[in-house]
PABATI-353081 format. One line per field, with one value per residue (C-alpha): residue in three letters; x, y, z; residue number from 1. Coordinates in steps of 0.5 Angstrom, whole numbers, always signed. Layout:
N
residu	c(ALA	...);
x	c(X	...);
y	c(Y	...);
z	c(Z	...);
num	c(NUM	...);
# end
This chain:
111
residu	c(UNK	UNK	UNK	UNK	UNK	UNK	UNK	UNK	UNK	UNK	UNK	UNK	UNK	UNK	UNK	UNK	UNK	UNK	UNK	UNK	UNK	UNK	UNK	UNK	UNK	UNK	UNK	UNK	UNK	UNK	UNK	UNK	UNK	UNK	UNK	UNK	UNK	UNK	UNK	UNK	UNK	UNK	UNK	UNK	UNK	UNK	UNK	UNK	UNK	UNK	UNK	UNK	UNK	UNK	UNK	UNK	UNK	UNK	UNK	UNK	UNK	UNK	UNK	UNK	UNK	UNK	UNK	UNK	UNK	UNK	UNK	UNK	UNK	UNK	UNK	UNK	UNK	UNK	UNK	UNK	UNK	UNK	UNK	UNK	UNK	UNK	UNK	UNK	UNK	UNK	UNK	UNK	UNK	UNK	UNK	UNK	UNK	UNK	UNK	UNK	UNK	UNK	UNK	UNK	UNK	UNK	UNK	UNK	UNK	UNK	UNK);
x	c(-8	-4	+0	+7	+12	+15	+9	+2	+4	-1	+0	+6	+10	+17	+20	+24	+23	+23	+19	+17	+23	+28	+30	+31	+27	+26	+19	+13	+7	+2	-4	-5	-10	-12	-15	-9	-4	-2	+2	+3	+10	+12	+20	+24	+31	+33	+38	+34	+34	+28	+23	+25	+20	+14	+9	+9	+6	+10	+7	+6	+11	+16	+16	+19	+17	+24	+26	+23	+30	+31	+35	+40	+44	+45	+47	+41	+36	+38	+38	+31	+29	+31	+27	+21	+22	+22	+16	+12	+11	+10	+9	+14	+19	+16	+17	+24	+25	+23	+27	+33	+32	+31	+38	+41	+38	+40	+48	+48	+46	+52	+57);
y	c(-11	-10	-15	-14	-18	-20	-21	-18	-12	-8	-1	-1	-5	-2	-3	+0	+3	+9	+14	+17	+22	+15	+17	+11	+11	+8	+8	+5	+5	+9	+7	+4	+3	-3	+0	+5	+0	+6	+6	+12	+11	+16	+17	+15	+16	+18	+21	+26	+29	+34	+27	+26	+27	+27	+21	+20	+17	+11	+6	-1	-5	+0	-1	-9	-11	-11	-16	-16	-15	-19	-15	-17	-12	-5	-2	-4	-3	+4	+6	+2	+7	+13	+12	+9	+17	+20	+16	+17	+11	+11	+4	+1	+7	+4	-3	-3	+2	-3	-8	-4	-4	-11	-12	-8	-12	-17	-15	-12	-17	-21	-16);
z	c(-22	-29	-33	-37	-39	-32	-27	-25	-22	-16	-13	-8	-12	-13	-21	-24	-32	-37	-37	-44	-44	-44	-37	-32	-26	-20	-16	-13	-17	-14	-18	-25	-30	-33	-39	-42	-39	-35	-28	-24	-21	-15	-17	-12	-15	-23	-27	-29	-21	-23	-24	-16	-11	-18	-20	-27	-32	-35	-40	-36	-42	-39	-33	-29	-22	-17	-13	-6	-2	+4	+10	+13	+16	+20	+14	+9	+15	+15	+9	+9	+14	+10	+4	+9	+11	+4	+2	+8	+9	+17	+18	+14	+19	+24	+23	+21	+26	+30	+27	+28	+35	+35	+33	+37	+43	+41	+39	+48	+50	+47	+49);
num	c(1	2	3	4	5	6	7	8	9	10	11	12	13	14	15	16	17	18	19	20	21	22	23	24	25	26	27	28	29	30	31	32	33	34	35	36	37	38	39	40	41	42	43	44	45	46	47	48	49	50	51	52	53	54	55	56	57	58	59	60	61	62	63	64	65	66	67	68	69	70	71	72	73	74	75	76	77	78	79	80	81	82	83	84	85	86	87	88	89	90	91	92	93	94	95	96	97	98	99	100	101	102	103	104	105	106	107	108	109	110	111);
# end
């Protein structure tokens, strides 16, 4: 657990933040470190398309905890499921896979 000027921040989190190199990246921690006020953040999404795909290194007063997202359509629950793939995060495809299935019952039995 690690505090910074927005809330306590813990492994799995997602945020958002600059890298040393001042490149805005978009992640979720994988683990950070107390002492040295250091979180280890696996990039998600950045304009520096090299970074992607990397875990790096970003100073814990960089980085700002996002807001948990509620899904509310199709749309979001398959872009979810895009990322739960290239994080491989299974139980979270799994869920929202799930979720999906939910809503497409749901939809037919309308029809």
């Amino acid at each position: 657990m690690n505090l910074n000027n927005d809330s306590i921040l813990k492994t799995g989190d997602w945020v958002k933040g600059k890298s040393v190199d001042g490149e805005l990246v978009i992640g979720y921690i994988d683990s950070l470190t107390f002492l040295d006020e250091i979180v280890k953040v696996n990039v998600i999404t950045s304009d520096n398309k090299a970074t992607v795909g990397k875990t790096i290194q970003i100073r814990n007063k960089n980085v700002k905890k996002m807001p948990v997202s509620n899904v509310i359509n199709k749309e979001q629950i398959r872009f979810l499921i895009d990322l739960a793939l290239s994080t491989g995060d299974e139980d979270w495809f799994n869920e929202l896979s799930s979720q999906l299935n939910s809503m497409r019952r749901l939809v037919n039995g309308v029809k």
